[in-house]
C-alpha positions in Angstrom: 111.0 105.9 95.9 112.9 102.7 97.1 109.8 100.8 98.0 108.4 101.4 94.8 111.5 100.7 92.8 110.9 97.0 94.7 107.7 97.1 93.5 106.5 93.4 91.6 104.4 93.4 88.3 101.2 92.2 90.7 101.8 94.8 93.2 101.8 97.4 90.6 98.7 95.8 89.1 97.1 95.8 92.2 98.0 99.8 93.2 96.9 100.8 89.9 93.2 98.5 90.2 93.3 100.6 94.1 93.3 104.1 91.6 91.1 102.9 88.9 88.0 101.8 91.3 89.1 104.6 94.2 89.0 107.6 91.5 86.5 106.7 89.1 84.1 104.0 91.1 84.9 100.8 89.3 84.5 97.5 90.0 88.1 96.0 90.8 86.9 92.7 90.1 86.2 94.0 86.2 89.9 95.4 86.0 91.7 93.1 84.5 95.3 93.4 83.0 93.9 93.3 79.7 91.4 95.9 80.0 91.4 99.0 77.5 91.6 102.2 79.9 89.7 104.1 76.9 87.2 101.3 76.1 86.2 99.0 78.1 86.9 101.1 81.1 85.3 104.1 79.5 87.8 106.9 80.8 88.2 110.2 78.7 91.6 112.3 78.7 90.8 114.2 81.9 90.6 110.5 83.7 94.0 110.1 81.9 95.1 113.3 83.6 94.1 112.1 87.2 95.7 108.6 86.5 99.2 109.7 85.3 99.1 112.3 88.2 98.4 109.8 90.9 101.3 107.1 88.8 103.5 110.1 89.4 103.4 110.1 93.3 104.2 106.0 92.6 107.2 106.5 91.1 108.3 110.2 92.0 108.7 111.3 88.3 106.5 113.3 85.8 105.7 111.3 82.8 106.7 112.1 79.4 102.9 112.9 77.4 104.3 111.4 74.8 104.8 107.8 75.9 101.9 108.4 78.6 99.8 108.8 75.2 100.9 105.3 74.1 99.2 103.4 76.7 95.9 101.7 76.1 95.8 98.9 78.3 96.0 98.5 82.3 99.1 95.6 81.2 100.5 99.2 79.0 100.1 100.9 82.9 101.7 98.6 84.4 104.7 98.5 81.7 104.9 102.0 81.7 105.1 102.3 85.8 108.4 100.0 85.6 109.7 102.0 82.5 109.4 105.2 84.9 110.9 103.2 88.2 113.7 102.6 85.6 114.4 105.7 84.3 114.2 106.9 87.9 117.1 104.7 88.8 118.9 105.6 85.7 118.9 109.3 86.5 117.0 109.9 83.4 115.0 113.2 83.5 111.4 113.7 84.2 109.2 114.6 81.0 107.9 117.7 79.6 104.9 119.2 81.9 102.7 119.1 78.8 99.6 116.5 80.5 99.1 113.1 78.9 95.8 113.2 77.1 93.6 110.4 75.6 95.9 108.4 73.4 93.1 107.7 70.9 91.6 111.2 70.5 91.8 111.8 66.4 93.2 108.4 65.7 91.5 106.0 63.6 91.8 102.5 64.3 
């Protein structure tokens, strides 16, 4: 946990691009910061799962679904991975074990 809570906004960028083209065979050169995980990127609710499960060994926490569901964008990821390094160091407690699902499922934009 205390070399991630050291972690910079690129290195997070670049351990979440590692994830995105490891897990589901992307082209890191594609990932940007303001890529949409759900459109451009194309990854459904289990992806979602696998992401937020792999963010958790990052920063030793289980996500809240509820704010998981909130992010749409790798810049989102990124924001969220430094919320959850801050709560860590707050003492805050881990979320509910209900699994993130895709934010945009039943919403209409």
């Amino acid at each position: 946990m205390s070399e991630t809570a050291t972690l910079s906004r690129d290195e997070i960028f670049g351990k979440i691009v590692e994830i995105l083209s490891d897990s589901f065979e992307l082209d890191p050169k594609k990932i940007t910061k303001e890529s949409t995980l759900y459109e451009e990127l194309d990854l459904d609710s289990i992806d979602a799962i696998d992401i937020f499960t792999q963010l958790r060994e990052m920063t030793g926490r289980r996500p809240d679904p509820a704010d998981a569901r909130k992010v749409r964008t790798v810049d989102e990821l990124i924001d969220f991975v430094l919320a959850e390094i801050d709560k860590a160091k707050a003492g805050v407690p881990e979320g509910p074990t209900e699994p993130p699902t895709n934010p945009g499922a039943g919403e209409t934009q």
